[in-house]
C-alpha positions as CSV (number, residue, x, y, z in Angstrom):
1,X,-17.4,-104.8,-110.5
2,X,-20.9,-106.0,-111.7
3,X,-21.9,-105.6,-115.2
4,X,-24.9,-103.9,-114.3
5,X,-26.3,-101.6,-111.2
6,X,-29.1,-100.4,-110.6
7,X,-29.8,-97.9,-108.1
8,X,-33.7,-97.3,-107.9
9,X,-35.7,-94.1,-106.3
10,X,-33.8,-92.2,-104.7
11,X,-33.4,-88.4,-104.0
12,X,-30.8,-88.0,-107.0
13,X,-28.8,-84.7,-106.6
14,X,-27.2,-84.7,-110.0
15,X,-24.5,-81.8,-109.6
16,X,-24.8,-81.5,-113.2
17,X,-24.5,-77.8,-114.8
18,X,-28.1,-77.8,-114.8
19,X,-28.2,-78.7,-111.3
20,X,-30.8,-81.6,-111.8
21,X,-32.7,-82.5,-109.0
22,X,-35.3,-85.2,-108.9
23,X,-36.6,-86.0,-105.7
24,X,-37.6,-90.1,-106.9
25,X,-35.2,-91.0,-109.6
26,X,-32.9,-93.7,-111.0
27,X,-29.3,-94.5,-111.6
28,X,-28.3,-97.0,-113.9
29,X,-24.5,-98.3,-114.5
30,X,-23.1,-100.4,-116.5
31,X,-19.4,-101.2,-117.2
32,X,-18.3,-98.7,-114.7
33,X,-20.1,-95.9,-116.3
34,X,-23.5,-94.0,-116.2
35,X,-25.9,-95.8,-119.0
36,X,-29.3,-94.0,-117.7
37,X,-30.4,-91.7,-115.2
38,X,-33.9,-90.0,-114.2
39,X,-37.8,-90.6,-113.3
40,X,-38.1,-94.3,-114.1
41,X,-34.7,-94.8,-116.3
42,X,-34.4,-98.5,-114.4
43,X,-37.9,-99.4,-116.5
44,X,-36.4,-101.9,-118.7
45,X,-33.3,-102.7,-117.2
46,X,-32.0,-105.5,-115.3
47,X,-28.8,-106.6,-112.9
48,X,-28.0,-105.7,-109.0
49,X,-30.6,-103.5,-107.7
50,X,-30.2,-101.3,-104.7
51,X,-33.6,-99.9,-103.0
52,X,-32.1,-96.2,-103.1
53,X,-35.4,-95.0,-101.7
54,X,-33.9,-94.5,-98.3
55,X,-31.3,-92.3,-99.7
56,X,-29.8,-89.2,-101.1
57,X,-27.6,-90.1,-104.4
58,X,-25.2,-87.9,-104.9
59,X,-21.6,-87.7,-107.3
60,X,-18.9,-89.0,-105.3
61,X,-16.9,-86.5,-103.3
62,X,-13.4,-85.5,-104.9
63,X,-10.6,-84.4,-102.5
64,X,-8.4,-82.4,-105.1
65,X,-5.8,-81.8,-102.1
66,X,-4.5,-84.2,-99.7
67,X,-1.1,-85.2,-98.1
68,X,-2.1,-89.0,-97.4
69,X,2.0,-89.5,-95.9
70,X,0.9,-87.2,-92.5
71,X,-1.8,-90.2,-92.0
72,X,0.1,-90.9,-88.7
73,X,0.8,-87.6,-87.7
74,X,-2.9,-86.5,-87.1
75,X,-3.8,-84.1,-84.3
76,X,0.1,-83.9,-83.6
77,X,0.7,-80.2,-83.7
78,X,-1.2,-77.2,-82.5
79,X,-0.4,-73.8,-82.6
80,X,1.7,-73.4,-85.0
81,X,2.3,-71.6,-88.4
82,X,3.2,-73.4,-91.6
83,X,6.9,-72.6,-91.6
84,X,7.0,-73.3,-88.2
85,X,5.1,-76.4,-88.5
86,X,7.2,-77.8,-91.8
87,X,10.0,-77.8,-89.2
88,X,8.5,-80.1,-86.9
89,X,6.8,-82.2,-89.4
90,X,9.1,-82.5,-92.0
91,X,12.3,-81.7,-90.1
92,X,15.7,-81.5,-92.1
93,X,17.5,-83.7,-89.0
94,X,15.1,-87.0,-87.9
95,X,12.9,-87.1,-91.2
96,X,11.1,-90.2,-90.9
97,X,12.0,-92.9,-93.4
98,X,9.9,-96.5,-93.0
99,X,9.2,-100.0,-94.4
100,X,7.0,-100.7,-97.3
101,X,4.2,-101.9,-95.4
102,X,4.5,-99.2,-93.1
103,X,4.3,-96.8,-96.0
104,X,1.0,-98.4,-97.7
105,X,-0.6,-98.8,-93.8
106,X,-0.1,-94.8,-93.7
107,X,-1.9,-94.2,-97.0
108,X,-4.8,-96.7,-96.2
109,X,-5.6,-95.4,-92.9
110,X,-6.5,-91.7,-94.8
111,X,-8.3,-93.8,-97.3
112,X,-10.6,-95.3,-95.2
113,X,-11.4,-92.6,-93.8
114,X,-12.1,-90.8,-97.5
115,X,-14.2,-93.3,-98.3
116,X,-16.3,-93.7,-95.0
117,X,-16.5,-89.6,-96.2
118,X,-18.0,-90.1,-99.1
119,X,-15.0,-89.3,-101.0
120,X,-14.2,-90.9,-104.4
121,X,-12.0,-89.6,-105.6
122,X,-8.2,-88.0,-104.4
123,X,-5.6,-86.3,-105.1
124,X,-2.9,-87.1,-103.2
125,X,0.1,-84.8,-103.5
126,X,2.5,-87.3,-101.7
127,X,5.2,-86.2,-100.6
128,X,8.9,-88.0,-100.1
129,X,11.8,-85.9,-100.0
130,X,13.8,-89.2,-100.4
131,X,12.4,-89.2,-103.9
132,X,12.6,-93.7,-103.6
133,X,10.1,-95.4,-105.3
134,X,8.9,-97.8,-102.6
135,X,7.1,-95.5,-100.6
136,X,4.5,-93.6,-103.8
137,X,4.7,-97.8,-104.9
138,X,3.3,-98.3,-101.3
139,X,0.4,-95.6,-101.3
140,X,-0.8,-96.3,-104.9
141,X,-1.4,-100.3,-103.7
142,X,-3.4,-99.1,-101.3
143,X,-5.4,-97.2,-103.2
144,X,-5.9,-99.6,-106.1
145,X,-6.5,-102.7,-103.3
146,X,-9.4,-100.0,-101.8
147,X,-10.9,-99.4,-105.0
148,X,-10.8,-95.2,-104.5
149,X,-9.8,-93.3,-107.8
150,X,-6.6,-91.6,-106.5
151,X,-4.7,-88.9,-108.9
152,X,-0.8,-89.2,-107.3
153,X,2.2,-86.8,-107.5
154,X,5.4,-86.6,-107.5
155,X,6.0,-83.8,-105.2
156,X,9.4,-81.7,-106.5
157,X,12.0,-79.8,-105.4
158,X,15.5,-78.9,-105.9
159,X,15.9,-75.7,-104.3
160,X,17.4,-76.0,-100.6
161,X,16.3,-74.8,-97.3
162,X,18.6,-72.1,-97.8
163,X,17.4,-70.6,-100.4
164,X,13.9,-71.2,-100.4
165,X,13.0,-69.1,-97.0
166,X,14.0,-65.4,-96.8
167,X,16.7,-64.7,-94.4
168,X,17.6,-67.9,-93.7
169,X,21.7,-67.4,-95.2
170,X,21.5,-64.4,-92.9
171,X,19.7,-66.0,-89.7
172,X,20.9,-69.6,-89.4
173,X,24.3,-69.6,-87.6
174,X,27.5,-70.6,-89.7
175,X,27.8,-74.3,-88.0
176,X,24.2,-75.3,-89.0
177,X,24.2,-73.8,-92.4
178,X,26.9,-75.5,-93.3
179,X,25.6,-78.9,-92.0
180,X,22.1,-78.3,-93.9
181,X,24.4,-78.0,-97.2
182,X,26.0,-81.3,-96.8
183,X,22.4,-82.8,-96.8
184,X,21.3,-84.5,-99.8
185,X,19.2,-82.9,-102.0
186,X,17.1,-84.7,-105.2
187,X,18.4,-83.2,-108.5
188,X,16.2,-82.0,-111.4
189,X,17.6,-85.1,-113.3
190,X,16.5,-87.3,-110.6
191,X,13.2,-86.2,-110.2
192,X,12.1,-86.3,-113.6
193,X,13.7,-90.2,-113.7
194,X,11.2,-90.9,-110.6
195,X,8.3,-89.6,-112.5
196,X,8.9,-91.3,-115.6
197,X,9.3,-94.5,-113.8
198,X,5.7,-93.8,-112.0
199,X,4.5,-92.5,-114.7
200,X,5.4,-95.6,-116.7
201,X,4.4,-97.9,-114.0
202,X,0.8,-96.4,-112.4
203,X,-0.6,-94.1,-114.9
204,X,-4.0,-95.8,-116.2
205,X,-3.9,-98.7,-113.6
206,X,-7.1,-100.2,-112.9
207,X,-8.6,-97.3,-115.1
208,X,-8.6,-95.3,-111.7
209,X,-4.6,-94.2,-111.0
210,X,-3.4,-91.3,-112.9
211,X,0.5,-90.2,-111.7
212,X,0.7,-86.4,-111.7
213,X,3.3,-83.6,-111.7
214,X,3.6,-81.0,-108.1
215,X,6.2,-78.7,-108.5
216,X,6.1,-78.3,-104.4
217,X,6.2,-74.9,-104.8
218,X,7.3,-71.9,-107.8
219,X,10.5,-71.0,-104.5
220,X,11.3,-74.2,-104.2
221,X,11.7,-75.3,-108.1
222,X,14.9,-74.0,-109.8
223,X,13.7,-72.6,-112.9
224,X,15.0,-76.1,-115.1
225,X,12.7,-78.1,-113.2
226,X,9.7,-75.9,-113.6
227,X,10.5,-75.9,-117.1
228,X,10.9,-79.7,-117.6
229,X,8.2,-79.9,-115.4
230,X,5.6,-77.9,-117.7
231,X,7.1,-79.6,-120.8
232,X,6.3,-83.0,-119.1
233,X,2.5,-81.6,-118.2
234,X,1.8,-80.6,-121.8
235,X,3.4,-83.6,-123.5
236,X,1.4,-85.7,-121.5
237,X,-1.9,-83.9,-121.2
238,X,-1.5,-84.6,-117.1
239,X,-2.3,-81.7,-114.4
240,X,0.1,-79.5,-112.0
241,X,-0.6,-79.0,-108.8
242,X,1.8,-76.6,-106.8
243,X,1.9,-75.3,-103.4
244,X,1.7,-71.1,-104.4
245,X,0.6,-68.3,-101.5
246,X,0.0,-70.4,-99.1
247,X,1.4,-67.5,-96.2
248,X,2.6,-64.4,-96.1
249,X,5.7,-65.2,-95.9
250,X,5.5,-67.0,-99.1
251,X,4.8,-62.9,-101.0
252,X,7.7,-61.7,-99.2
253,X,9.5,-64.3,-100.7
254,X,8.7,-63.8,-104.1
255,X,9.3,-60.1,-103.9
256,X,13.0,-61.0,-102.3
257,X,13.6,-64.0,-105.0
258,X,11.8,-62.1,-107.9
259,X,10.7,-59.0,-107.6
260,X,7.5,-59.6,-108.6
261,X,4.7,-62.3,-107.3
262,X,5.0,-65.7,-107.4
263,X,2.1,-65.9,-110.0
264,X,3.6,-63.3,-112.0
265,X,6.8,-65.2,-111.9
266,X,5.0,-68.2,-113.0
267,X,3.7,-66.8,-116.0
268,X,7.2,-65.6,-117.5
269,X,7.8,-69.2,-116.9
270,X,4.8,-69.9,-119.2
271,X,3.5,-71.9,-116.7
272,X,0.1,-70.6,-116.6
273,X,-2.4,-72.8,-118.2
274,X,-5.5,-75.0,-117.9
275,X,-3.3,-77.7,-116.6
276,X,-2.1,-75.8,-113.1
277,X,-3.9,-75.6,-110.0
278,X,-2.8,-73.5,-107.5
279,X,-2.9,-74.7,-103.9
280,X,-4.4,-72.8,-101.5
281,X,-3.8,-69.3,-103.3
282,X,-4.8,-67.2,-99.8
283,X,-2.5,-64.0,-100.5
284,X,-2.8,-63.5,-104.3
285,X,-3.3,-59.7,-106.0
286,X,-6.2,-58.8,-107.9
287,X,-3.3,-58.8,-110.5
288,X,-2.5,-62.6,-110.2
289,X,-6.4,-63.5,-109.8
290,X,-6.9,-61.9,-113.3
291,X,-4.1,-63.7,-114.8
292,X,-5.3,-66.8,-113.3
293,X,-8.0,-66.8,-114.9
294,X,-7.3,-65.1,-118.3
295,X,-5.1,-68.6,-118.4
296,X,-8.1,-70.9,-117.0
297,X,-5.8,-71.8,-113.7
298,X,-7.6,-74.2,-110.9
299,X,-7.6,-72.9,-107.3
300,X,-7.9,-75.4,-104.2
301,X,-9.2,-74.1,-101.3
302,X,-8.6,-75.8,-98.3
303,X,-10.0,-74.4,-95.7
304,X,-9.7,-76.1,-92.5
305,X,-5.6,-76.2,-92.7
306,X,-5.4,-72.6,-93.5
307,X,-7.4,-71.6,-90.5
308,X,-5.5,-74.2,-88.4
309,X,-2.0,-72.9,-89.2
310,X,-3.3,-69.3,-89.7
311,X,-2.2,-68.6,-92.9
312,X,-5.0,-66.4,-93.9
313,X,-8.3,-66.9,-95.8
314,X,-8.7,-67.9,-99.8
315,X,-10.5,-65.0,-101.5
316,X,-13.2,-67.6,-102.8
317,X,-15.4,-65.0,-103.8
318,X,-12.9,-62.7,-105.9
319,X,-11.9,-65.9,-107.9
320,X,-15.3,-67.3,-108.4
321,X,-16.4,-63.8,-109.5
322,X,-13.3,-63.8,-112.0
323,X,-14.3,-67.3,-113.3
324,X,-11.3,-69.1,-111.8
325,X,-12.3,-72.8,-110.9
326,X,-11.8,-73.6,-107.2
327,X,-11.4,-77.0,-106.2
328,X,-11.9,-77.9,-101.9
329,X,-9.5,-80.2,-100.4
330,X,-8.6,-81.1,-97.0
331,X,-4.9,-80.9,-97.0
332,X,-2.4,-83.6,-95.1
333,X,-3.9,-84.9,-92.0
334,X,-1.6,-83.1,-89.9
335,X,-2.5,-79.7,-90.6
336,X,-6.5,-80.2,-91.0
337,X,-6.0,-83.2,-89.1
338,X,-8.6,-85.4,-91.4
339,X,-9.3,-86.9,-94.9
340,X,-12.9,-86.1,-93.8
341,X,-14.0,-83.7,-97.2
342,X,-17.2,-83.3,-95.8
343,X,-16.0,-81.3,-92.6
344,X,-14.0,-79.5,-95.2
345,X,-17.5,-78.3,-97.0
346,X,-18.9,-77.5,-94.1
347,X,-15.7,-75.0,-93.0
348,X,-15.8,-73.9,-96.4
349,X,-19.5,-72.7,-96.4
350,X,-19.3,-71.2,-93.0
351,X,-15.8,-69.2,-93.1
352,X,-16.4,-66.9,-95.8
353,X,-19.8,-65.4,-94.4
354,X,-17.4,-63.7,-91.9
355,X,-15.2,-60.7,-92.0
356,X,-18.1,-59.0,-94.3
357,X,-21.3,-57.6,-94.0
358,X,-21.9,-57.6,-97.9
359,X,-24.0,-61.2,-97.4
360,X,-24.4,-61.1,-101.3
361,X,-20.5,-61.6,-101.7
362,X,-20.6,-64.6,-98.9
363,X,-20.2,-68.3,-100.7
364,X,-23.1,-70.5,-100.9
365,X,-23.4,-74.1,-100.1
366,X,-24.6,-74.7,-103.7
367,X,-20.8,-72.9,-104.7
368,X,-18.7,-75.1,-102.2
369,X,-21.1,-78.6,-103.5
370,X,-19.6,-77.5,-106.8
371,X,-16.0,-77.3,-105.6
372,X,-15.9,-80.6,-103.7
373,X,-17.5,-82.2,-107.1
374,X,-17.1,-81.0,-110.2
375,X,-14.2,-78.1,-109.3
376,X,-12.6,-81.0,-108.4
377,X,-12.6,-83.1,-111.6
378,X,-12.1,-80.0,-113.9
379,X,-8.8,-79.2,-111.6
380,X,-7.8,-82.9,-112.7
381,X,-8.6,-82.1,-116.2
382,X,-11.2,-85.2,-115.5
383,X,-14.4,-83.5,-115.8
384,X,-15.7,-84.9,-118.6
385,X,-15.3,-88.2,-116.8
386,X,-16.5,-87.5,-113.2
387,X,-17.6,-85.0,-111.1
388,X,-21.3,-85.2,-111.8
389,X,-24.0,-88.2,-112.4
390,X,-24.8,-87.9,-116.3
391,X,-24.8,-90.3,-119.0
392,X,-21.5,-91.3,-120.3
393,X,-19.5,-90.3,-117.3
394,X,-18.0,-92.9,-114.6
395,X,-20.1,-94.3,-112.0
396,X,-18.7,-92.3,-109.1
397,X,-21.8,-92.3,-106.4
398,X,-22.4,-92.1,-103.1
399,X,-25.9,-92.5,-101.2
400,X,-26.7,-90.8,-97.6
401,X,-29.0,-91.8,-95.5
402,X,-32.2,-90.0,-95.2
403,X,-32.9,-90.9,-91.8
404,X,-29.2,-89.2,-90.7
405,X,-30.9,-86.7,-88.2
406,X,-29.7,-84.1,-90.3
407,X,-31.8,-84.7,-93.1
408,X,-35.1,-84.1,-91.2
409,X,-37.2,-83.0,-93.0
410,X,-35.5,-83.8,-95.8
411,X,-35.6,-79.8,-97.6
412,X,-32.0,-79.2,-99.2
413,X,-29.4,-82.1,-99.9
414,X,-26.9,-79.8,-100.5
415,X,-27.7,-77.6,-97.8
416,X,-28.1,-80.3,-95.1
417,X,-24.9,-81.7,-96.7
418,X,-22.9,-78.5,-96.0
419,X,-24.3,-77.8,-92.2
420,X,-26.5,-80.5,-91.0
421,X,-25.2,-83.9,-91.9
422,X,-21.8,-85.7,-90.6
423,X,-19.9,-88.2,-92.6
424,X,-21.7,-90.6,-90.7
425,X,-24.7,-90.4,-93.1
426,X,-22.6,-91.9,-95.8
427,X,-24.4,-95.5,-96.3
428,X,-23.2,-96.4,-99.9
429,X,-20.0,-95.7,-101.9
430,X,-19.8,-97.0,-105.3
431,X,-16.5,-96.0,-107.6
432,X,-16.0,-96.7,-111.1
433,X,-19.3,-99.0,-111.1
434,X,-17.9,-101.1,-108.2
435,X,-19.5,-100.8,-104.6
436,X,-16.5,-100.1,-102.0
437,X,-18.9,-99.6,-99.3
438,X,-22.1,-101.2,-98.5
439,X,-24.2,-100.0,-95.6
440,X,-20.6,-98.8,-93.8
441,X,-19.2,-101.7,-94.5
442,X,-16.1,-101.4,-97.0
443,X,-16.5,-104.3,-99.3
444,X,-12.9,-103.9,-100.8
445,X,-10.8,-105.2,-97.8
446,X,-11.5,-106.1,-94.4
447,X,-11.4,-103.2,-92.7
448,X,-11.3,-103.9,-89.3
449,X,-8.6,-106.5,-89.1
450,X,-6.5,-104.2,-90.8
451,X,-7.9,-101.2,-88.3
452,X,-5.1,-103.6,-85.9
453,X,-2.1,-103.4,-88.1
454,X,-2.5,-99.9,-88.9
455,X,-2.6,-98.8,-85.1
456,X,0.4,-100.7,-84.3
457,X,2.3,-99.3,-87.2
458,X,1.0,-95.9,-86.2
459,X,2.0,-96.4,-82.8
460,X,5.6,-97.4,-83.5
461,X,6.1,-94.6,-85.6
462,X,4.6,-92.0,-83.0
463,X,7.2,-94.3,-80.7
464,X,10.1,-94.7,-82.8
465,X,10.5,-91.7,-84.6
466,X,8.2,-88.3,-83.0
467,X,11.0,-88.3,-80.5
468,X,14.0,-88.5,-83.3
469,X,11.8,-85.5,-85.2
470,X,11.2,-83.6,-82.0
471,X,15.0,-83.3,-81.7
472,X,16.0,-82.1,-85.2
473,X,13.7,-79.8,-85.3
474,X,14.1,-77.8,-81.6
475,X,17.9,-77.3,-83.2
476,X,16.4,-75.1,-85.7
477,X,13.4,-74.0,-84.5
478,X,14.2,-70.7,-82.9
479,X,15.7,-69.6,-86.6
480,X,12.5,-70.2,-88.1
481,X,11.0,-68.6,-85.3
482,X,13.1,-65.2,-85.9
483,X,12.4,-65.8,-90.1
484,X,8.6,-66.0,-89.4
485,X,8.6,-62.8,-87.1
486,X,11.1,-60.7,-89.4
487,X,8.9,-62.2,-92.7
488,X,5.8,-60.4,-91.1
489,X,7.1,-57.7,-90.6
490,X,7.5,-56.7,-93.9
491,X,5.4,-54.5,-96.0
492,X,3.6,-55.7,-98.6
């Protein structure tokens, strides 16, 4: 990182609550954070200087939901609906379990491809039902050796297949029920010893890692875990980040486990707070959107998995209208199939002007520029920090070409960004002060000769283990087949 940088003239997009625009401006770090920005702030200043002139200079992007463990998994599945799809991806029989190297390979491949987006910053809600330290060890290296600001959880469960899909006692014959319940399963006291290690280990590395808490979802958290979880969250001041209405099937559940919804559930937990986002959030009341935000809950919307497994579409508009923030995220890169945010802006600006007429309740660019900026860092509980070029607040910046075909004429950034642009348009990425790419070129880490190593690794795994998951999950599949049918079925 230099001690000073200097990005001079360009069109500054400043995502600011003012929304500051100025179309020849300044941008002037030092130490890693903002020390002067507007019309001739550089006057005065001296260190690196990049002719910005050429460019669009914008707050980096913040993914605030990705699965960076489905990096080699990417256009695997088609097709298929989430509880379908957990079946083949995360089978119970033939669950993948690899090498160290292999582990941080899988997590760099979806951060090279975050950063060549634009993206600055991510959330990664890793998930390893193994619950071993190697492989979040693994995934956090590569982050840190990239240089992206990467927020990290420790996904949880302790609730068993069993118990945490309706039917499933009932429609899983006697043989393979009982072998499920001779699988392992990670205990409440085991998860919350992983977290404290990570916790202890990552949080604050390199001023850029922060270790956070996933409950994987409200049906699949016994009730001591949520609660130790929540303790944890508030003692610490970190986020929560749970899987909650993603399908369907996910409100029949609830009503079988509870009686009630799953955000209604959440709340006897006292569980509601600033501090929880809810992921994806497609099938919630008008009841759980008003506790939502009576409690100042997050919302990420992540818009290209939920139309590629069908799971419905997140009611963007009802929760920005209630004052709920909403976050945009990708999701894993086997269910959107990228770590590319900025084809998740562009789904998200384009999928809720369908399905009404009422054009004054469709969502703007400007409102999905928000999400994948500053919705993002307040999900994080990191606004203050990031999320927007102002004074004081990390140097997290990107700068877009202006001769990307999709900014002639150059009329609306954020527009263009949302349906005219590609990711390809991203020049410049600087994070925490410190330029990670330079003219497409990632400065961190030579790319392309490990471009090699990640292919083979990729390769073997698609080799060594898609046939070993294949084959644990056709032994159960037509069980989840009959859940998913009888699930839909019911009456909400």
């Amino acid at each position: 990182m230099t001690d000073k940088l200097i990005l001079k003239d360009g069109w500054v997009v400043t995502g600011s609550e003012a929304g500051s625009v100025w179309p020849q401006a300044d941008v002037v770090i030092e130490d890693g954070r903002i020390a002067a920005l507007g019309p001739g702030a550089a006057g005065g200043h001296a260190g690196e200087t990049i002719d910005a002139s050429g460019a669009v200079v914008m707050p980096g992007l913040i993914n605030a939901h990705l699965h960076s463990n489905e990096a080699f998994q990417q256009g695997a599945y088609d097709n298929l609906p989430l509880e379908i799809w957990l079946g083949e991806s995360y089978p119970l029989f033939g669950f993948p379990i690899l090498n160290e190297r292999d582990y941080y390979l899988r997590t760099m491949l979806a951060a090279i491809e975050s950063i060549r987006a634009g993206v600055t910053t991510v959330q990664d809600d890793y998930v390893h039902p193994p619950a071993t330290p190697d492989a979040m060890d693994a995934a956090i290296r590569a982050y840190s050796d990239i240089g992206l600001r990467a927020w990290v959880t420790v996904d949880m469960w302790d609730v068993g297949l069993l118990d945490c899909v309706p039917y499933a006692r009932e429609v899983i014959p006697g043989n393979e029920r009982r072998e499920i319940e001779t699988l392992t399963i990670t205990d409440c006291a085991d998860w919350l010893e992983l977290f404290e290690s990570q916790f202890a280990k990552w949080h604050g590395h390199d001023k850029r890692i922060r270790i956070v808490l996933a409950p994987c979802g409200p049906q699949r958290c016994s009730a001591e875990l949520m609660e130790a979880i929540n303790d944890l969250s508030e003692r610490h001041g970190i986020p929560l980040h749970s899987h909650t209405l993603e399908t369907r099937l996910q409100a029949v559940q609830a009503k079988e486990m509870w009686g009630k919804t799953a955000v209604q559930y959440l709340d006897d937990l006292g569980f509601l707070s600033p501090r929880l986002t809810i992921v994806h959030g497609i099938w919630l009341t008008d009841g759980d959107i008003a506790l939502l935000a009576d409690n100042g809950c997050s919302v990420v919307h992540n818009p290209l998995s939920n139309m590629k497994l069908g799971s419905g579409v997140c009611p963007v508009r009802r929760l920005l209208d209630a004052g709920i923030n909403v976050a945009l995220g990708t999701d894993g890169l086997a269910t959107s199939d990228t770590a590319d945010l900025i084809e998740a802006i562009r789904a998200a600006s384009l999928i809720h002007k369908t399905g009404t007429h009422d054009y004054g309740a469709w969502v703007s660019a400007l409102e999905v520029f928000r999400m994948a900026t500053i919705g993002g860092a307040r999900s994080g509980l990191m606004d203050a920090d990031v999320g927007s070029l102002e004074v004081g607040k990390r140097a997290d910046v990107i700068l877009l070409d202006r001769e990307h075909w999709g900014f002639i004429p150059l009329t609306n950034p954020i527009r263009q960004l949302a349906f005219s642009v590609t990711s390809e348009a991203v020049r410049t990425v600087v994070v925490d002060g410190r330029i990670v790419m330079r003219d497409r070129v990632i400065q961190t880490l030579d790319e392309y000769a490990l471009k090699d190593e990640i292919r083979d690794a990729a390769e073997r795994y698609d080799r060594e283990w898609t046939p070993k998951m294949e084959a644990g999950a056709k032994r159960l599949r037509p069980h989840f087949e009959q859940i998913y049918r009888r699930a839909n079925a019911v009456a909400l």
